[in-house]
C-alpha positions in Angstrom: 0.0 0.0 0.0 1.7 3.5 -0.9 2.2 6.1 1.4 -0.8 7.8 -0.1 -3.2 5.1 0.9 -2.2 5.5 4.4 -2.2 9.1 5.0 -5.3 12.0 4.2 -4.2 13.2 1.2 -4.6 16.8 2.6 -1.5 16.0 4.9 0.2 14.8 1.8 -0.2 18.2 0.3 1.1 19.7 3.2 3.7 17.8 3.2 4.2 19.1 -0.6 3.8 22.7 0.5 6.7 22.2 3.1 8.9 20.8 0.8 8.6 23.3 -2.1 8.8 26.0 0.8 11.7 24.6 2.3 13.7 23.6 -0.8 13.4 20.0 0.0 12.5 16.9 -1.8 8.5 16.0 -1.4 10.3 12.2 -0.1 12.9 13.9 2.2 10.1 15.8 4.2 7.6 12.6 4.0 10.5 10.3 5.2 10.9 12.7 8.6 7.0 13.5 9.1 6.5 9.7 9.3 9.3 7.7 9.5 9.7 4.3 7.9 6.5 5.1 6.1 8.0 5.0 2.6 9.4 1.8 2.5 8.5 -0.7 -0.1 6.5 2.4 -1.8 6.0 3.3 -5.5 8.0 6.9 -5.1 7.1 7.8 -8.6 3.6 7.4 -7.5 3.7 9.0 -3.9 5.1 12.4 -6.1 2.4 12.0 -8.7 -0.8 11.4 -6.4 0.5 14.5 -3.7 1.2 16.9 -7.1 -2.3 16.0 -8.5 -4.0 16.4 -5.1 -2.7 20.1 -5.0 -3.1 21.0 -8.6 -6.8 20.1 -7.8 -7.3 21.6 -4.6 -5.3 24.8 -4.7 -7.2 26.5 -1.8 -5.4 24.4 0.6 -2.1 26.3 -0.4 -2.9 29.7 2.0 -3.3 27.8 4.7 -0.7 25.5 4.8 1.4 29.3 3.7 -0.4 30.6 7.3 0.4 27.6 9.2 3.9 27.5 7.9 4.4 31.2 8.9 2.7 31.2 12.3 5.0 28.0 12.8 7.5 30.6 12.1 6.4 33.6 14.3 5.9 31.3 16.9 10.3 30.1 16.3 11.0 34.2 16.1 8.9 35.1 19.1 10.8 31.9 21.0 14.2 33.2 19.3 13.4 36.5 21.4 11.4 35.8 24.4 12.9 38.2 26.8 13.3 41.1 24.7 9.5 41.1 23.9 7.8 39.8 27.3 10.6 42.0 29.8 8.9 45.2 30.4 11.3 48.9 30.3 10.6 49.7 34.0 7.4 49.7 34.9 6.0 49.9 31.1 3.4 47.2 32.0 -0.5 47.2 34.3 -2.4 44.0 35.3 -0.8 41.3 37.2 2.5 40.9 37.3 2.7 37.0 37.9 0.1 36.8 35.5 -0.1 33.3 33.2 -0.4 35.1 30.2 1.3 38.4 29.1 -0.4 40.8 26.2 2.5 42.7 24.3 1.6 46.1 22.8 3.8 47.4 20.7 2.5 51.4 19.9 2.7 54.7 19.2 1.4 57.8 21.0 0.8 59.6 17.7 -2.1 56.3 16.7 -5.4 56.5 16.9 -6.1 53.5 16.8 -3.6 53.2 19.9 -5.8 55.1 21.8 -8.9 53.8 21.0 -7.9 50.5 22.0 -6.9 51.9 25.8 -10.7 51.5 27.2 -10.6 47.8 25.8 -6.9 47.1 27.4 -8.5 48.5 31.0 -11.4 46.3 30.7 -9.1 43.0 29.4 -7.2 43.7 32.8 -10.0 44.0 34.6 -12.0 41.1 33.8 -9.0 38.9 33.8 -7.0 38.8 36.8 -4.6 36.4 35.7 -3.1 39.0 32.5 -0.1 41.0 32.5 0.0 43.7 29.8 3.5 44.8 28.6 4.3 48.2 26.6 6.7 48.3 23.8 7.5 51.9 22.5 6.9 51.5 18.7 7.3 55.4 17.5 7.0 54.8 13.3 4.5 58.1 12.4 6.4 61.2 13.7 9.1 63.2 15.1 7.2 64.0 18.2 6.2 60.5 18.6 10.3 59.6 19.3 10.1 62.2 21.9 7.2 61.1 23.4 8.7 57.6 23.3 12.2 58.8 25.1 9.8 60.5 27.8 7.5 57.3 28.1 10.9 55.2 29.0 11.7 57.7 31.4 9.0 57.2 33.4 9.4 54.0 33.0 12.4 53.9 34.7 11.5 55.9 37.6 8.6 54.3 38.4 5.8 56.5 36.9 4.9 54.9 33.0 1.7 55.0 33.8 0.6 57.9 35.2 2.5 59.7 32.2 1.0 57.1 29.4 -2.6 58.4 30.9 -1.9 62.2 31.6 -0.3 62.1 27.9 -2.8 60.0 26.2 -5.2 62.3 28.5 -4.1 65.8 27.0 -5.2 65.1 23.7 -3.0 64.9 20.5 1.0 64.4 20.9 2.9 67.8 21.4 5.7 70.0 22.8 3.1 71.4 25.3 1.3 68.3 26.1 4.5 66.0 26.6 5.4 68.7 29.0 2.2 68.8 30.7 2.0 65.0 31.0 5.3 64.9 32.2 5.1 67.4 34.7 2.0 65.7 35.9 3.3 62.5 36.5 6.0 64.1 38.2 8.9 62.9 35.9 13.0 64.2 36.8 13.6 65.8 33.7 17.1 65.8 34.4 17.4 62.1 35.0 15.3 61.4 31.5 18.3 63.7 29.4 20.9 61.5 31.2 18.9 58.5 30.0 18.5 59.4 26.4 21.0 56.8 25.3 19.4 54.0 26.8 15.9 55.2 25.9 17.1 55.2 21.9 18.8 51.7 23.0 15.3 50.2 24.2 13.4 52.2 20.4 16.2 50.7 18.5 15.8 46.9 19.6 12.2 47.5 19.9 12.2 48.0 16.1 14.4 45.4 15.1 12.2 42.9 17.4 9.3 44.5 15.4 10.9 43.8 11.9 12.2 40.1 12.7 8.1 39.6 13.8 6.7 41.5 10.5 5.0 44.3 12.3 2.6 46.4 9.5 1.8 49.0 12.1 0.7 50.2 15.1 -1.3 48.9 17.8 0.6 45.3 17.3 0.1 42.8 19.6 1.8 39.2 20.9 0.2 37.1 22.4 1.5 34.2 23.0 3.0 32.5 19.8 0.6 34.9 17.8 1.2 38.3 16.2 -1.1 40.6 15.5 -1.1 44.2 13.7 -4.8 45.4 14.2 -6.8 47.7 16.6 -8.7 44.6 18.1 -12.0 44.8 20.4 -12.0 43.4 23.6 -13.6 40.3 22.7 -11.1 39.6 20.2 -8.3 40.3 22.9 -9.7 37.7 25.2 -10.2 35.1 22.7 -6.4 35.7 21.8 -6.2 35.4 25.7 -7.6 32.2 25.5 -6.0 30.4 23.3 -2.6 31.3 24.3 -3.8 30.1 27.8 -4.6 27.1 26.6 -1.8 26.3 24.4 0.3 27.2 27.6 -1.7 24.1 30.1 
């Protein structure tokens, strides 16, 4: 009985997909996902049956293409665990032994940043077992670098959040409201200009985290071996929750 007798012929087409993806032969990839399985088969007609099961069923090619590359994001977000889950300070709210941590990587300057802060408070809320993380992502202006360098300042003395709500509070990013937010969450501006350097450190490897993942835009989230770049409502952020809690049991 040939190989294609004894597995779904939609995992044979996978098993295509991975091949042609990785460069390998169709029988290298088979021999490894099922070992032994090949022996005694007609090889000619293994190739022939997979290759006629895909040029008939096409649509099964994007989603072996989206498992293959969340297999992927899932190897890149491993590849850099602590750079995305380790907050900058205190850049994080919920609880912080929490068994599943939401990463958002944003920018003060996005709208769709701030439209997603009412859904972040409720996530939090509703589940005491999250831990949200900030990741300063400034891609849409000058003044959101600055605002960024500020953020990480407060960051590091303790006070991210009561500038990321006074800020997001006075309205859109500028000179006079960084300096209003700042002032009201009672940052040292002297100990944020020594700090610059590390602040354009923590932006620097933030971005190259955000390019090795294939971050579009901004608000971006991981969650556990998922990435997402989309404002998403809270329902979507628990189900993403959810899942990553139960991939972690």
């Amino acid at each position: 009985m040939i190989y294609a007798e004894t597995k779904s012929s939609l995992t044979l087409a996978a098993l295509l997909l991975a091949a042609t993806l990785a460069g390998g032969g169709i029988l290298w990839v088979a021999q490894r996902a099922a070992p032994g399985a090949l022996e005694g088969a007609d090889k000619a007609r293994v190739e022939e049956t997979v290759r006629e099961y895909v040029l008939t069923h096409p649509e099964i090619i994007p989603e072996a293409m989206k498992r293959l590359q969340q297999r992927e994001t899932g190897k890149t977000i491993a590849a850099n665990r602590a750079a995305i889950l380790e907050p900058f300070g205190d850049a994080w709210i919920g609880n912080p032994q929490g068994d599943v941590t939401l990463v958002e990587y944003f920018d003060y300057n996005c709208g769709y940043c701030r439209s997603s802060l009412p859904a972040i408070a409720e996530l939090v809320r509703r589940d005491p077992g999250v831990r949200v993380v900030f990741k300063e992502f400034p891609i849409l202006s000058e003044d959101s670098i600055t605002a960024a360098r500020l953020s990480l300042a407060a960051a590091d003395q303790g006070k991210f959040k009561a500038f990321h709500d006074a800020l997001y509070a006075a309205g859109p990013v500028s000179a006079q409201t960084m300096q209003a937010a700042a002032k009201s969450a009672g940052i040292d501006l002297a100990k944020a200009a020594a700090m610059t350097p590390r602040a354009e450190a923590e932006i620097a490897a933030n971005r190259q985290v955000a390019q090795a993942l294939g971050l579009t835009g901004t608000p971006s989230w991981v969650i556990g071996t998922k990435v997402v770049s989309a404002a998403l409502p809270l329902e979507e952020l628990e189900k993403a929750v959810k899942e990553a809690r139960a991939a972690s049991s």
